[in-house]
C-alpha distance (Angstrom), angle and dihedral (degrees) to the residues before:
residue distance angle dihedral
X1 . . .
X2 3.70 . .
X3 3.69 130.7 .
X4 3.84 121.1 -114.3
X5 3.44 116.3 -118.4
X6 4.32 117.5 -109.4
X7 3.65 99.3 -87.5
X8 3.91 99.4 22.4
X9 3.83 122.1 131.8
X10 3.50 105.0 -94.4
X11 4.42 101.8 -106.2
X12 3.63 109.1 143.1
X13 4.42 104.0 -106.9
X14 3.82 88.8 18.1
X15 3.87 124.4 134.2
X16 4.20 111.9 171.3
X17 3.99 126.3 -168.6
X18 3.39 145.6 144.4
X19 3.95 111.2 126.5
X20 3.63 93.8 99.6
X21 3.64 133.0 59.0
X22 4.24 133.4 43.0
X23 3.52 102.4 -37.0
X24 4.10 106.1 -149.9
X25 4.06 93.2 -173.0
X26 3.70 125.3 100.5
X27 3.42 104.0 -163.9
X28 3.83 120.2 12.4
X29 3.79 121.4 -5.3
X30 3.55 117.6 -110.3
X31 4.07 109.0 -108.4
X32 4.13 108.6 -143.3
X33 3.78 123.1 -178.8
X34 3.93 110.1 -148.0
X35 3.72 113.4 -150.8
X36 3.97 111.9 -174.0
X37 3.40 120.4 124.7
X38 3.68 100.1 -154.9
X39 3.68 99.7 103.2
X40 3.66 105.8 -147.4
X41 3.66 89.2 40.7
X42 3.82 87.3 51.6
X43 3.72 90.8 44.1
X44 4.32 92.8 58.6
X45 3.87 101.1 35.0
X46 3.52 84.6 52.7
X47 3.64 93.5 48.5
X48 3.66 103.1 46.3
X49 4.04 90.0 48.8
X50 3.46 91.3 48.1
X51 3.90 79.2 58.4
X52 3.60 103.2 57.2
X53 3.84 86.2 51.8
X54 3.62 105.8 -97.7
X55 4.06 113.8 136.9
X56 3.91 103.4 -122.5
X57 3.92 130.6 -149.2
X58 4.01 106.5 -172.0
X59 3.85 121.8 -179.6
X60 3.35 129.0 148.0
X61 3.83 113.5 -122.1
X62 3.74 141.3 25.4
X63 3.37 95.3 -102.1
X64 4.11 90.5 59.7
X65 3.55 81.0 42.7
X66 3.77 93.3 58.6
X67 3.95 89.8 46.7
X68 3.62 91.0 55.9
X69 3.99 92.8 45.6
X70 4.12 86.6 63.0
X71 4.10 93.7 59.0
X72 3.64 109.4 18.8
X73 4.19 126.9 60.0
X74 3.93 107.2 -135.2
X75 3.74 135.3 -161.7
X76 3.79 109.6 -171.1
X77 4.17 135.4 9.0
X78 4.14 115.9 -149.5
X79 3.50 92.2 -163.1
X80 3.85 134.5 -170.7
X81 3.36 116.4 -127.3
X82 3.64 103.6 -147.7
X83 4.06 110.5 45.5
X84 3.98 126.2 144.4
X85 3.66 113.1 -88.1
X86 3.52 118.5 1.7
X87 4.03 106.3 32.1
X88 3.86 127.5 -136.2
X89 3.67 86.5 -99.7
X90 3.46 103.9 66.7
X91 3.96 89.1 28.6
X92 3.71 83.3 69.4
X93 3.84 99.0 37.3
X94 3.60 88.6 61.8
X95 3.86 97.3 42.6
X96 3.56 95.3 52.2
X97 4.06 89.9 49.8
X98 3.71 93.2 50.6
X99 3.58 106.8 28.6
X100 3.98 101.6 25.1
X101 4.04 96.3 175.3
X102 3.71 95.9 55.7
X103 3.45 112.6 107.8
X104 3.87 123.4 -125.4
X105 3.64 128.2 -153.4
X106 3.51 113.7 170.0
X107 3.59 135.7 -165.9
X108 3.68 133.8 -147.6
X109 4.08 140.4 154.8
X110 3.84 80.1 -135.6
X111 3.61 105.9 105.9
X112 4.23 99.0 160.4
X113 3.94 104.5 117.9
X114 4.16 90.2 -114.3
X115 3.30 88.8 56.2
X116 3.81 90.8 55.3
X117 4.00 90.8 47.3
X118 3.71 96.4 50.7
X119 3.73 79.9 52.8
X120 3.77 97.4 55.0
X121 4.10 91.5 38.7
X122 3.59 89.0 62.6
X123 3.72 96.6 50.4
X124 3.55 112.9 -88.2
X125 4.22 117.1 154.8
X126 4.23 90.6 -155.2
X127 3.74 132.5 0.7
X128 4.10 109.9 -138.5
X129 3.76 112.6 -167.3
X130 4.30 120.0 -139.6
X131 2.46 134.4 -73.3
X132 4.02 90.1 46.6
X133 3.51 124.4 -146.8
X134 3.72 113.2 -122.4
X135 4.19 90.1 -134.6
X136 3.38 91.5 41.2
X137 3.83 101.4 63.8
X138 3.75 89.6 36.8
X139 3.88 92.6 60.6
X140 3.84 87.9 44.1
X141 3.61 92.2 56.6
X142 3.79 96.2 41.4
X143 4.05 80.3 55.4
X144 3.87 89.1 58.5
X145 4.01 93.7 40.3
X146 3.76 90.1 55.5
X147 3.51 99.7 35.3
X148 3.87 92.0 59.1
X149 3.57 100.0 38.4
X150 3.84 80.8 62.4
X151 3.63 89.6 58.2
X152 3.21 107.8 47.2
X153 3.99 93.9 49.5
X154 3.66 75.5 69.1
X155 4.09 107.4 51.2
X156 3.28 116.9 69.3
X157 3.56 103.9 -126.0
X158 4.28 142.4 157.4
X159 3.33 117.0 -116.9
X160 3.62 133.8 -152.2
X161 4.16 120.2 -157.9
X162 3.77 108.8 -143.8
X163 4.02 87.3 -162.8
X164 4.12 92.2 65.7
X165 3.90 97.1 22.9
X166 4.23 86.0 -119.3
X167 3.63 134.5 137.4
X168 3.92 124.0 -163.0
X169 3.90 130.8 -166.4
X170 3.79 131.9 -135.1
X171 4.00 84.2 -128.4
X172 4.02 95.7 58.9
X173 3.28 141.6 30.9
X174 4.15 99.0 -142.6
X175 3.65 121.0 82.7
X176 3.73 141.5 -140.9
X177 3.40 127.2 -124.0
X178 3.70 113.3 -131.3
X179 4.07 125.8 -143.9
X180 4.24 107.2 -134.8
X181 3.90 84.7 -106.5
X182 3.87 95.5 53.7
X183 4.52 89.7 46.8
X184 3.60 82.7 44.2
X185 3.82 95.9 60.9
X186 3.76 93.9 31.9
X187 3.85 88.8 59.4
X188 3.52 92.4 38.9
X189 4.18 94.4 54.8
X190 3.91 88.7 36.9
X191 4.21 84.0 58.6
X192 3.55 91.8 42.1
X193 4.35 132.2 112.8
X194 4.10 96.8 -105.7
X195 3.88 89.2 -3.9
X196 3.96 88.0 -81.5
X197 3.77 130.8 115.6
X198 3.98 129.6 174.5
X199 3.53 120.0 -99.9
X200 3.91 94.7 -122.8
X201 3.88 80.6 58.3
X202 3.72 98.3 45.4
X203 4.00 88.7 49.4
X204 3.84 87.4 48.2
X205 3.79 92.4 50.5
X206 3.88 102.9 47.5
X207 4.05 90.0 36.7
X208 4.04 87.8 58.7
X209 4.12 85.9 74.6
X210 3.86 117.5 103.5
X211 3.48 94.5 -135.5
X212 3.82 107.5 56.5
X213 3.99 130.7 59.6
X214 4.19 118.0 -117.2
X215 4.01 108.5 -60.9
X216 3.22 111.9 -136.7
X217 4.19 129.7 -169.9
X218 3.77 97.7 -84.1
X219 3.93 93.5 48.8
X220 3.94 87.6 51.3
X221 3.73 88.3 55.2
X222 3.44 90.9 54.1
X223 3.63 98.4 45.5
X224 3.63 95.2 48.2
X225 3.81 91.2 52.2
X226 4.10 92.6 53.3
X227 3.68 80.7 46.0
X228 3.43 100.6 48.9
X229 3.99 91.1 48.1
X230 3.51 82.7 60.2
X231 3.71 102.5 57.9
X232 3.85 94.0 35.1
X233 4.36 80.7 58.4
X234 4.18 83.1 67.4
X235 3.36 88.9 37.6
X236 4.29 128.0 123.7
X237 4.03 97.9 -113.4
X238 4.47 103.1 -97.7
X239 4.16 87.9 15.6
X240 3.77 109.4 138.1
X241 3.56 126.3 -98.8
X242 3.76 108.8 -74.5
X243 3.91 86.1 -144.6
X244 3.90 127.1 40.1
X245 3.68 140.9 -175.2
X246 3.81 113.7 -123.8
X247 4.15 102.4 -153.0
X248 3.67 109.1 -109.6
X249 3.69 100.9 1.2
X250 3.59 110.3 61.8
X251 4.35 138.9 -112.7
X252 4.10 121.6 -14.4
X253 3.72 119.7 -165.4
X254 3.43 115.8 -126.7
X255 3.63 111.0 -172.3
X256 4.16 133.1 61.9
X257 4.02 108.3 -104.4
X258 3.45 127.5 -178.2
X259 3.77 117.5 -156.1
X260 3.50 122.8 -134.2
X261 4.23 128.1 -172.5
């Protein structure tokens, strides 16, 4: 298991970067989780994309994967193909179900063309054979960066700024001011299969945050009503709530955000 970086969030086989080095990105910096479990492989793909100015998540298994999914917005995956435990295959069958407009680039010594195709079925963008070169999976990612900036000039989404704790509507141009638990949930729904997670989970997620004391159902029903007040504020007047409760599941998101660092 890897060790996090000083200054990391704290996810077990998590190291995070990106302040330092020539940052290529006009606008926001594309945020790529590395999964490879090799650490010294880890360890310099991380490094040189931290170089070219992308801000890097590595861990080293889906399960650290899915810990940094609940706390941190992500635009791409490079993902190995053969890691212990859950494989890159179904790493990237599930990614592409629950967040379909992350990229995936995975990587695999497995050059035989079935290989490749049991890449693509389960969702992979490009398939990168090993040893990678360094260029290479820079301009692939650069591909991905541009390609969904271009998209998103075109959806009308919110967006929430994880520097100020702020979201803002298409419909407005004021802003509300989030708490950490509201961005927390936000994030978490945005990140979420159909933008809905169980309350058990939601409690679980916001409790795992030093600074607050276990939240329990009735706190979550009070947060989410604050919260919703909030959204309704940048609201179109008789527009439905931008945040529902699905009867004996949980919360559902149910407007497009775009996350921004």
């Amino acid at each position: 298991m890897s060790q996090n970086i000083p200054g990391a969030p704290l996810v077990p086989g998590l190291e995070a970067s990106g302040e330092e080095g020539v940052n290529l990105f006009t606008m926001a910096p594309m945020r790529v989780a590395l999964v490879e479990d090799d650490p010294l492989l880890r360890k310099e793909i991380h490094y040189h994309l931290k170089q070219q100015g992308f801000l890097v998540f590595a861990v080293n298994s889906g399960r650290s994967l899915d810990d940094l999914l609940i706390t941190e917005p992500i635009d791409a995956l490079v993902l190995d193909l053969s890691l212990p435990g859950e494989d890159g295959i179904s790493i990237a069958r599930r990614m592409r179900v629950s967040i379909p407009s992350i990229g995936i680039i995975m990587l695999t010594a497995r050059a035989a063309i079935p290989d490749r195709l049991k890449g693509y079925d389960a969702g992979a963008d490009i398939y990168l054979s090993k040893p990678v070169a360094p260029e290479e999976l820079t301009a692939a990612l650069m591909s991905m960066y541009r390609r969904s900036r271009l998209m998103n000039k075109v959806a009308v989404s919110w967006v929430i700024s994880l520097q100020d704790r702020s979201i803002v509507s298409p419909y407005s141009d004021e802003k509300a001011f989030l708490t950490n638990s509201e961005k927390t949930l936000l994030v978490g729904l945005t990140q979420a299969s159909q933008y809905l997670l169980e309350t058990e989970v939601i409690c679980e997620m916001l409790s795992q945050r030093p600074d607050v004391d276990d939240i329990g159902k009735r706190a979550l029903e009070s947060l989410v009503s604050r919260l919703r007040k909030k959204l309704s504020a940048l609201s179109p007047e008789g527009a439905e709530p931008a945040l529902k409760a699905v009867w004996g599941v949980g919360y559902q998101l149910c407007i497009p955000i775009e996350i921004r660092p």
